[in-house]
RODO-2510 file (C-alpha; in nm, 4 decimals, decimal comma):
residues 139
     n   res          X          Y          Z
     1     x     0,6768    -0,7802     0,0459
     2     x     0,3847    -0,7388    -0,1792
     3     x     0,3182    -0,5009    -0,4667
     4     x    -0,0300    -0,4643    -0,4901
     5     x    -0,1971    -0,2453    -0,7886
     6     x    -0,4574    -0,0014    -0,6304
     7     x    -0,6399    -0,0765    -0,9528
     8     x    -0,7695    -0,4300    -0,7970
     9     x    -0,9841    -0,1838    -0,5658
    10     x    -1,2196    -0,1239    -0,8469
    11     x    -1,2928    -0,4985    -0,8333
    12     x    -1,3915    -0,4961    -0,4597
    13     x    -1,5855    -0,1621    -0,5633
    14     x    -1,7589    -0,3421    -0,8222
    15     x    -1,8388    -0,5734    -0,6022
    16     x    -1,9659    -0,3343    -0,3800
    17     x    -2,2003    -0,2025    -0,6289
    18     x    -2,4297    -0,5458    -0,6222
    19     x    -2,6605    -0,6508    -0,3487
    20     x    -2,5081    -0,8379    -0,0831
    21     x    -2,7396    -0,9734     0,1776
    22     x    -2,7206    -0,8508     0,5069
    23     x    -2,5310    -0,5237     0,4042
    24     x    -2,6420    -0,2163     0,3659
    25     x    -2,6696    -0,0995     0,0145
    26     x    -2,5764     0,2670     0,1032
    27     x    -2,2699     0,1846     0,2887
    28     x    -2,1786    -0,0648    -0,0075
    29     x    -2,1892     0,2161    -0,2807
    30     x    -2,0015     0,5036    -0,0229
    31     x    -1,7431     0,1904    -0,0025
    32     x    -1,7232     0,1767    -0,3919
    33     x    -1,6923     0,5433    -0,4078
    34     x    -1,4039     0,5430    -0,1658
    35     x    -1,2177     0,2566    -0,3438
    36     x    -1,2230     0,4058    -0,7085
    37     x    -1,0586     0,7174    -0,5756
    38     x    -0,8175     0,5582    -0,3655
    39     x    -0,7698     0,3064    -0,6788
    40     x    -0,6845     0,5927    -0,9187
    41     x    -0,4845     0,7957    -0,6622
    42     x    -0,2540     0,5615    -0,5771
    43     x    -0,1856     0,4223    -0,9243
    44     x    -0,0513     0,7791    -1,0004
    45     x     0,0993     0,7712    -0,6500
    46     x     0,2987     0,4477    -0,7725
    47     x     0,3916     0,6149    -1,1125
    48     x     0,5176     0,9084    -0,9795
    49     x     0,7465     0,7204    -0,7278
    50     x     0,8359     0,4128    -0,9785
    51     x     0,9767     0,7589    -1,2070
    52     x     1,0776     0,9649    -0,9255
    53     x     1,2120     0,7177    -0,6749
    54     x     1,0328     0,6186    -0,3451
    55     x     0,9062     0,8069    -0,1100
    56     x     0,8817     1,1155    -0,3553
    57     x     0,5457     1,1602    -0,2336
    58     x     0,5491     1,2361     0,1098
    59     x     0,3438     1,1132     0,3709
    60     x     0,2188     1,3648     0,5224
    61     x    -0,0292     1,5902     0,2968
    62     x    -0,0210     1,2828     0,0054
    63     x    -0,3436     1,3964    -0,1346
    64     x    -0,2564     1,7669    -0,1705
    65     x     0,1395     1,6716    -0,3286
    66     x    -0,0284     1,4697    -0,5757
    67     x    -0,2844     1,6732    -0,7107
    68     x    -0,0166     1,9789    -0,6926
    69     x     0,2356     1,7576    -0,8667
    70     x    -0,0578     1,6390    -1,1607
    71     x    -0,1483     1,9997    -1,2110
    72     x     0,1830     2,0843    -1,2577
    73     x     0,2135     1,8427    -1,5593
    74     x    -0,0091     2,1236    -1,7882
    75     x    -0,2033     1,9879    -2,0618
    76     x    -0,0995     1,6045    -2,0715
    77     x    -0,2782     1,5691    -1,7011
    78     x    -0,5564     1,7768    -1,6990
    79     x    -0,7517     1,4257    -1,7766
    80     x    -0,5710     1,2927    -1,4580
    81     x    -0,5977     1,6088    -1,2445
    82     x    -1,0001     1,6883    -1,3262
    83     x    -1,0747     1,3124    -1,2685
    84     x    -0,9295     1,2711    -0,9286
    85     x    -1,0950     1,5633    -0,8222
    86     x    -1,4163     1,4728    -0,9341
    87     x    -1,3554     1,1442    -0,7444
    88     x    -1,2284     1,3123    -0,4337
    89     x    -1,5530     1,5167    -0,4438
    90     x    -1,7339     1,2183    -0,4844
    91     x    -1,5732     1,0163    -0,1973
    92     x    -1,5460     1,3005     0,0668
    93     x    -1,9470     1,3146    -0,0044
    94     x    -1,9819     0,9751     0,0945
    95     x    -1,7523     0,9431     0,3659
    96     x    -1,8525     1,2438     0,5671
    97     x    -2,1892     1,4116     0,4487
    98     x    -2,3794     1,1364     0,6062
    99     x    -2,6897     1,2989     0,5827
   100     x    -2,7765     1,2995     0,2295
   101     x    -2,9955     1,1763    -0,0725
   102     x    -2,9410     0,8183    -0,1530
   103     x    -2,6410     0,7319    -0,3396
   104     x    -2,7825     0,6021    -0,6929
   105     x    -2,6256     0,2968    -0,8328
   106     x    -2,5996     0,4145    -1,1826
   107     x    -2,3912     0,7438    -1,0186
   108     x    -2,1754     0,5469    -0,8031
   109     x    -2,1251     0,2836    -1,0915
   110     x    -1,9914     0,5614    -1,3458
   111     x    -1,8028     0,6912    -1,0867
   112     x    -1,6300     0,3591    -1,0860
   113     x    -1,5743     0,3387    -1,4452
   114     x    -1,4103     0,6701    -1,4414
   115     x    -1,1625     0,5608    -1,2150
   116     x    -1,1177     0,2665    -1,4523
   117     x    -1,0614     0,4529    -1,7152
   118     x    -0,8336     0,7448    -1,5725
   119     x    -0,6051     0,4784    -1,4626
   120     x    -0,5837     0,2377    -1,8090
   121     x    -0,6353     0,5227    -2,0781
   122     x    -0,4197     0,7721    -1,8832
   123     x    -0,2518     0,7231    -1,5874
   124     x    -0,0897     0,3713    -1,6902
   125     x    -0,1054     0,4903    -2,0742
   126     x     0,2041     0,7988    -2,0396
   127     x     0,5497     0,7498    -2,0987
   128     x     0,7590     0,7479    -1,7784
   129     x     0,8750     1,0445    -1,8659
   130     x     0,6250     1,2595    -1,8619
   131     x     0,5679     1,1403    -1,5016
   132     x     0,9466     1,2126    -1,4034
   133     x     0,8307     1,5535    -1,5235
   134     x     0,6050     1,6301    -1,2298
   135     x     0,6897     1,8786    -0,9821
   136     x     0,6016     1,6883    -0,6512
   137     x     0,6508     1,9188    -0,3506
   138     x     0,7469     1,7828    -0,0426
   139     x     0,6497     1,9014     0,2551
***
């Protein structure tokens, strides 16, 4: 069994921000937009449950019991908690308002670099304790 690091999806979303012949460049940058939340969500994800034990975030409702369980950590999340909802906003735009204005590189490509740096400067960057901390309500 593998233990891959959701942060390697900012990679394939980087990726996804160049040209690639033959592709679409729309459905490349929703794709990026997608992966950097997913990247950043389950890197707390595997915090919380490397602290907490797994399967402390349950399966059904994940997105909801994280947030819930990052706003519940006050003051040292509210980095964490305002960047994955700005990301969520961001990828629920591109996966399901498909009519829309053009995704802009330079927007999708921040977005990217957020994720980047919510995961090194703050989600991979507190104590383990503060993480065994978070109320994570399971439902």
């Amino acid at each position: 069994m593998t233990d891959f690091d959701a942060e390697e999806w900012l990679e394939v979303a980087e990726v996804c921000c160049d040209r690639i012949v033959g592709v679409d460049q729309e459905a490349l940058l929703r794709t990026a937009l997608n992966r950097a939340y997913y990247a950043a969500l389950l890197c707390v994800k595997r915090r919380i449950e490397r602290v907490q034990g797994p399967g402390a975030v349950p399966h059904s409702r994940t997105h909801a019991a994280i947030l819930n369980a990052v706003r519940s950590g006050g003051a040292r999340f509210s980095k964490i908690y305002e960047g994955l909802r700005t990301l969520r906003a961001q990828r629920e735009a591109a996966d399901y308002e498909l009519r829309s204005k053009p995704l802009a590189w330079s927007v999708v490509h921040t977005q990217v670099g957020l994720s980047r740096e919510l995961i090194r400067r703050h989600v991979k960057a507190l104590p383990d304790a503060e993480f065994h901390m978070l109320k994570v309500r399971r439902t």
